[in-house]
N, C-alpha and C positions, 0 to 999 in steps of 0.2 A: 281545101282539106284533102290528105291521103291520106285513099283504103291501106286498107292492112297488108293488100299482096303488092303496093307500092312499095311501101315502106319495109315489107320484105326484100323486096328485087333492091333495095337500095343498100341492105344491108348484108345483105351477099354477096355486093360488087365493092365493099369497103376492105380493106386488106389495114391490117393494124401494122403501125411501120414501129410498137416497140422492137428496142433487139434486149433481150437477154445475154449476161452476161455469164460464160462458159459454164459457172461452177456453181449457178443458181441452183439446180438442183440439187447437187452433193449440200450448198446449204442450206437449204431447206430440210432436208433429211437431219443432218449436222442438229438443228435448232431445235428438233424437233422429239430427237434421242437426248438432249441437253435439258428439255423441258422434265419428257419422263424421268431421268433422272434426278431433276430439283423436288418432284413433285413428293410430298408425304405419304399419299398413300401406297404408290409405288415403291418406295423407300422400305414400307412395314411390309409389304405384300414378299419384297424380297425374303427382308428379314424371317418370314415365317415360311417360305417357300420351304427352306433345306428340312426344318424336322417336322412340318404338317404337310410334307407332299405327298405322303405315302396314304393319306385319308383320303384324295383327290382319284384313289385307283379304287376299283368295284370293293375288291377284298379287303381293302385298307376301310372302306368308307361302312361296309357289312359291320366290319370288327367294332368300328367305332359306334355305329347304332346299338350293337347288341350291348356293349361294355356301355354304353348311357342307360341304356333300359333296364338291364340288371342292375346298375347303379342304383337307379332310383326303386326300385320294387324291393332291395336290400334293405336302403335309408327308409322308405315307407313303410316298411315291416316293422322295422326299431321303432319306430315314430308311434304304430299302432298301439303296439305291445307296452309301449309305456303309458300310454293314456286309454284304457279300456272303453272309457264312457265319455263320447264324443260329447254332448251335452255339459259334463262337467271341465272339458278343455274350453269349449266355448262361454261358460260362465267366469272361468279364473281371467282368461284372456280379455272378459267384457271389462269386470271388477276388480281391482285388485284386494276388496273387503270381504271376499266369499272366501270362506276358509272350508275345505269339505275332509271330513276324513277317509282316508283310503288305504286298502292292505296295500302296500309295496310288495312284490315277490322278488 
């Protein structure tokens, strides 16, 4: 049986006699830009590159949190204001038999 620092010293004195052919690596590169290329999501990621890159920089990405936060505290404001009494949106939403009266303004 061989230890391990045999069968090291045996594989350090083994020399691989492939030969590679000149342009193996330009294809391998080649195959491999050809893949990204085919690949979908790469494909979408470009496509949205050009008009969502500008979100990707501090000031772009600031603008866009604020503009979603303001969004929604606008739309949740409207949303409040039209159903005063959270209970009664939860009752129509359970049943559709509950009929409740209410002032509109």
């Amino acid at each position: 049986m061989m230890t391990d620092t045999e069968l090291e010293g045996l594989l350090r004195q083994s020399k691989p006699t492939v030969k590679m052919p000149p342009t193996f690596q330009t294809e391998v590169w080649r195959r491999i830009a050809m893949a990204e290329e085919a690949s979908l999501w790469s494909r979408v990621a470009r496509w949205l590159e050009m008009p969502l890159g500008w979100a990707a920089k501090p000031l772009g990405a600031v603008a866009l949190c604020a503009l979603t936060v303001g969004g929604g505290l606008l739309l949740g404001g409207r949303e409040k204001s039209r159903r005063p009494d959270g209970r009664v949106a939860y009752l129509e939403s359970v049943s559709p038999f509950v009929v409740t009266q209410r002032s509109e303004k």
